[in-house]
C-alpha distance (Angstrom), angle and dihedral (degrees) to the residues before:
residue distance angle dihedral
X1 . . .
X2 3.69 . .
X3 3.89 131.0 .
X4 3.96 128.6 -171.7
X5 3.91 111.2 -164.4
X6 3.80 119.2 -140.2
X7 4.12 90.0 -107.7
X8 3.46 88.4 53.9
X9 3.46 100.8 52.0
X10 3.75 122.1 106.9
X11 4.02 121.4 -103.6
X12 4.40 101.6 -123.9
X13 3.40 111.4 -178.9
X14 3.87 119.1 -15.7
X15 3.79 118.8 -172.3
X16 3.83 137.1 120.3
X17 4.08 89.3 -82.2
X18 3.48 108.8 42.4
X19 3.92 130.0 11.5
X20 4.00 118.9 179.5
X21 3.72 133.0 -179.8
X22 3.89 111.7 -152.1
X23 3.81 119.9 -142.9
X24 3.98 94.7 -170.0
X25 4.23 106.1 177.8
X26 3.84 119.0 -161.6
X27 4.05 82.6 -102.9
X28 3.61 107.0 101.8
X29 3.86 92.4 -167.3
X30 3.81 86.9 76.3
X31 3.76 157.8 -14.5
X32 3.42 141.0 170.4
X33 4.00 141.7 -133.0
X34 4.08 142.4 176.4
X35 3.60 130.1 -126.5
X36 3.54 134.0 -167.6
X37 3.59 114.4 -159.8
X38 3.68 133.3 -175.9
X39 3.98 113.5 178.4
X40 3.40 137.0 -0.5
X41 4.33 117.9 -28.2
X42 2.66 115.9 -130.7
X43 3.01 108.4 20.6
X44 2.96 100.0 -123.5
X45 4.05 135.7 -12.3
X46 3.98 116.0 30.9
X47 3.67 133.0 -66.7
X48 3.99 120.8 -128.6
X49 3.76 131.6 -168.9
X50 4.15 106.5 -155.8
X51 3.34 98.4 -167.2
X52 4.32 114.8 25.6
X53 3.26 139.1 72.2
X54 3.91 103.3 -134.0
X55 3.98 127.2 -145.3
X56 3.19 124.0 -165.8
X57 3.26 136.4 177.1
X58 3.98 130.6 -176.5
X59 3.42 113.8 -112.7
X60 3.87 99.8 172.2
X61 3.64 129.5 -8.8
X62 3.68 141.5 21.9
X63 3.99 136.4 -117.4
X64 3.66 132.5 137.2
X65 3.94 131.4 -88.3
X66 3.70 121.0 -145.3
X67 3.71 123.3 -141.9
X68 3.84 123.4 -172.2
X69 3.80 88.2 -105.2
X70 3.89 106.0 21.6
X71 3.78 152.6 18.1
X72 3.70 134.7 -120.8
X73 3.78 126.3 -165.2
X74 4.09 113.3 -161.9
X75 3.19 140.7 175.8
X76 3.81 141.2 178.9
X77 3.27 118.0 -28.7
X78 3.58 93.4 15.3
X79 4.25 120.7 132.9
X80 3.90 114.4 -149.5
X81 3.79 119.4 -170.3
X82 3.90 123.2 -146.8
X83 3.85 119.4 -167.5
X84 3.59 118.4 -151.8
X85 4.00 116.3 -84.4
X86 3.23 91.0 22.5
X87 3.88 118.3 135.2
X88 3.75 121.5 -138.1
X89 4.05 142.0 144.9
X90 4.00 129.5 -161.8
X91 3.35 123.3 -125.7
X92 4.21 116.5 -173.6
X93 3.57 141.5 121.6
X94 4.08 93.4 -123.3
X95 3.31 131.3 -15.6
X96 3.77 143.5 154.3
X97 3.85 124.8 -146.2
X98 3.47 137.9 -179.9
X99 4.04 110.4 -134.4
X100 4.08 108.4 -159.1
X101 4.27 98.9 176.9
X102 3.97 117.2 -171.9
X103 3.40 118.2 -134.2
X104 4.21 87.3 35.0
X105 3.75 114.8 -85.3
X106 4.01 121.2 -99.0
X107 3.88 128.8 179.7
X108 3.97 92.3 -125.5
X109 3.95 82.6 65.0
X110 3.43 98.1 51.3
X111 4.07 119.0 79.3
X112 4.26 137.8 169.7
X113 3.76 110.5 -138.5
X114 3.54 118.9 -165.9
């Protein structure tokens, strides 16, 4: 049994878009973080994780995410599922989402592609 308390979890990115908190355990098979978003991220482009699986699941808010091929509007209490290598941007006024990623997140995974 592990526990990270909110003060000890690590600042991720922080800017007027998107602001996470990263709660990284010592188990690389997983970890989980929050974001609160509030426009479109990126900016512009899509995001990609290489490596993870991503869970997330709306804590407050609602928006739109943009796949290469589709779009999904959610809401509170909504879960969205994001397969590795698979390119996607949010697009919202506010929201708040849970981000669960399988094998454990790291910024060398993580990429913007125009």
């Amino acid at each position: 049994m592990e526990i990270i308390k909110r003060e000890d979890a690590a600042q991720g990115t922080d800017n007027e878009i998107c602001n996470t908190m990263e709660y990284s355990f010592k188990d690389k098979a997983m970890d989980v973080g929050v974001a609160t978003i509030k426009g479109r991220y990126p900016e512009s482009g899509f995001c990609v994780n290489l490596k993870s699986k991503e869970l997330v699941y709306v804590l407050e808010g609602s928006g739109e995410i943009f796949f290469e091929d589709k779009k999904i509007d959610f809401k509170s209490g909504d879960a969205i599922l994001i397969d590795a290598n698979e390119k996607y941007y949010w697009n919202t006024k506010f929201c708040k989402v849970s981000m669960t990623c399988t094998p454990a997140w790291s910024p060398e995974q993580y990429k913007n592609i125009e």
